[in-house]
C-alpha positions in Angstrom: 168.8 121.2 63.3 168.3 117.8 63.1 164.2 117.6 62.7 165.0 120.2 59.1 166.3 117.3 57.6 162.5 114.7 57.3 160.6 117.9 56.2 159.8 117.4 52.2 160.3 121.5 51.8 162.7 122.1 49.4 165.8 122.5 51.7 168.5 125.7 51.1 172.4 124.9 51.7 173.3 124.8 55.1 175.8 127.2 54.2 172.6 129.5 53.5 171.4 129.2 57.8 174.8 129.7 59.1 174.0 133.2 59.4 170.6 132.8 61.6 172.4 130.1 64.1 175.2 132.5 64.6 173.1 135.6 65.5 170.5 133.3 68.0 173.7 132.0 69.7 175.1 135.3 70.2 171.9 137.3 70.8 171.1 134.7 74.1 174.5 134.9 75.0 174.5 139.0 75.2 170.8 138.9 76.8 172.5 136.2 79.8 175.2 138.2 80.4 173.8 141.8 80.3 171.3 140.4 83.0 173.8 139.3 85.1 175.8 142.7 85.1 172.9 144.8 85.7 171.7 142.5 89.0 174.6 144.2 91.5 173.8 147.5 89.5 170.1 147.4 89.6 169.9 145.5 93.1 167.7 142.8 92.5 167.7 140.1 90.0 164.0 141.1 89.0 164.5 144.2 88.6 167.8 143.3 86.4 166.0 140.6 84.5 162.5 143.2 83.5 165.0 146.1 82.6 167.2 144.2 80.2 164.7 142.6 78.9 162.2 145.6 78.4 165.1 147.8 76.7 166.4 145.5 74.5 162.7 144.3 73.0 162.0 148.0 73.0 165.4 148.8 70.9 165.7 145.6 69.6 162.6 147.0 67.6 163.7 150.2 66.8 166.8 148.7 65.1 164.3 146.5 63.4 162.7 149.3 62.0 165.6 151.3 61.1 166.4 148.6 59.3 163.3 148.5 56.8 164.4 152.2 55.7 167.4 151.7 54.0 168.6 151.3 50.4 172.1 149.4 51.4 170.8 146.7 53.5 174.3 144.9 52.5 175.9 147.7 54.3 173.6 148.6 56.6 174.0 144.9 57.9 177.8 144.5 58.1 178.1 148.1 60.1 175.2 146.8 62.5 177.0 143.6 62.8 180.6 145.5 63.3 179.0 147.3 65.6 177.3 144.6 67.7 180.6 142.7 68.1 182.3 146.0 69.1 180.0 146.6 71.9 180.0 143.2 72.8 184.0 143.0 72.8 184.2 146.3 75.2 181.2 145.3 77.3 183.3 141.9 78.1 186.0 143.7 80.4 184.5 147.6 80.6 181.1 147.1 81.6 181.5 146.0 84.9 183.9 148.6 86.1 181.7 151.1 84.9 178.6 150.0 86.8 180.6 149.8 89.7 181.7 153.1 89.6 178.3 154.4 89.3 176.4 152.4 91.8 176.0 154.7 94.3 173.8 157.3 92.3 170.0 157.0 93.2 168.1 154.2 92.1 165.6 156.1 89.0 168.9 157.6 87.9 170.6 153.9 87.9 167.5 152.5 85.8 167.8 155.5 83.0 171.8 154.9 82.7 171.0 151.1 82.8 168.2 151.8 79.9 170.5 154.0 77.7 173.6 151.7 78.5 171.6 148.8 76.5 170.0 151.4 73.7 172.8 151.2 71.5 173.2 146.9 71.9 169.7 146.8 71.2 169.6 148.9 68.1 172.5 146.9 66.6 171.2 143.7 67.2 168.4 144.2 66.3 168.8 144.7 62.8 170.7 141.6 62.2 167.6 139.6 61.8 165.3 141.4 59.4 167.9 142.3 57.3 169.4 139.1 56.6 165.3 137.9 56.2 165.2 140.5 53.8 168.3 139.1 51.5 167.0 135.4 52.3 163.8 136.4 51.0 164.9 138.0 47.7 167.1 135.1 47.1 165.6 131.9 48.6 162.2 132.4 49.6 161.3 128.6 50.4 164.5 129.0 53.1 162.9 131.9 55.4 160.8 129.3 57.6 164.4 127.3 57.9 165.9 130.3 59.1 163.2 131.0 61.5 163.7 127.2 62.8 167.4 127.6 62.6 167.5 130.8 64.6 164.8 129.5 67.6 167.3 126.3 67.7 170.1 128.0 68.3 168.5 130.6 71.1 167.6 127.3 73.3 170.7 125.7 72.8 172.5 129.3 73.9 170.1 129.4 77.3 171.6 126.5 78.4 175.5 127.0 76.8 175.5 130.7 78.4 175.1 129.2 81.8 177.6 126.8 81.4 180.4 128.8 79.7 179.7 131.2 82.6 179.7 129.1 85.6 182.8 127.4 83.6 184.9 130.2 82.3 183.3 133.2 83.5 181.2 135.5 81.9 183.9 137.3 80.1 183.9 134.2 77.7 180.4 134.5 77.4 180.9 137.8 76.2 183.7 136.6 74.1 182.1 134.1 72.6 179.0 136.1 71.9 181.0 138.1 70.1 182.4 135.4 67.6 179.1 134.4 66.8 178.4 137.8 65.9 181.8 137.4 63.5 180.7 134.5 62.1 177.4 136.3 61.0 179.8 138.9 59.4 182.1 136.5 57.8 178.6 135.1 56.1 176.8 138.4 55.5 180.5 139.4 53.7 180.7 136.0 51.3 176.9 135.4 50.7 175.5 136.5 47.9 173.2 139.8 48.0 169.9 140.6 45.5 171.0 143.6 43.2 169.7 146.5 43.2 167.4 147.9 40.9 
């Protein structure tokens, strides 16, 4: 964040990027530790690694455009972000067993599941970002390229904290702690203020 602070843009309140650093923490987090549950599942780490990442671009999207269609996007954000963290939260300590007890169906059966397992986290997280653009826009235009800088910050800085929090704590915690940066995107999206309405 650091680098933000020489440009001679007119700079928004910090307060104002809280928002895009929480959900490029948490979104790294999710995407470290889904991988890493779908490599027993899937049997190979490339195999986990192209499947995770193909379904949650693909619904990562479709939440995106969801997103464009609505007339609440106050709302739509905070369920999307309520919904994220609940996933998140039950995927912590459920999603293992599950996988386990399913990995002895065939392999094209194990990719669908794996595929419509990470549909739902990817249509919720993916309307985090465009929607809170949207409000950013209508409020503070000269802050969207801070946001985009504040949100690629904080994925970088989550590739390398996943790893550690998992090798230290487990990845559990990772989970966990994707989850409160998902809550502290909600706790901002609540108290920030929202364009009205025409």
């Amino acid at each position: 964040v650091a680098p933000l602070a020489f440009t001679s843009r007119p700079k928004p309140p910090l307060s104002g990027l809280v928002f895009f650093g929480a959900i490029g923490l948490g979104f790294l987090l999710v995407e470290i530790v889904l991988v890493q549950r779908f490599v027993l599942f899937l049997g190979f780490p490339t195999y986990a690694l192209s499947i995770v990442l193909f379904s949650l671009l693909i619904f990562t999207g479709v939440g995106s455009a969801l997103s464009s269609r609505t007339d609440d996007p106050r709302g739509l954000l905070l369920r999307a972000l309520a919904a994220a963290m609940l996933l998140i939260a039950v995927s912590a300590y459920g999603l293992q067993p599950l996988l386990r007890a399913l990995i002895d169906w065939p392999f094209a059966v194990r990719v669908v599941t794996a595929v419509g397992v990470l549909a739902p986290f990817g249509i919720a997280l993916g309307m985090a970002m465009p929607l809170g653009l949207r409000r950013l826009d209508a409020l503070e235009p000269d802050a969207v390229p801070f946001a985009w800088g504040v949100n690629g910050i904080a994925s970088v800085v989550a590739s390398v904290l996943g790893v550690a929090v998992a090798i230290r704590l487990g990845f559990p915690a990772a989970s966990l702690l994707a989850c409160g940066c998902y809550g502290v995107a909600l706790w901002q999206a609540l108290r920030a203020p929202w364009p009205k309405t025409p």
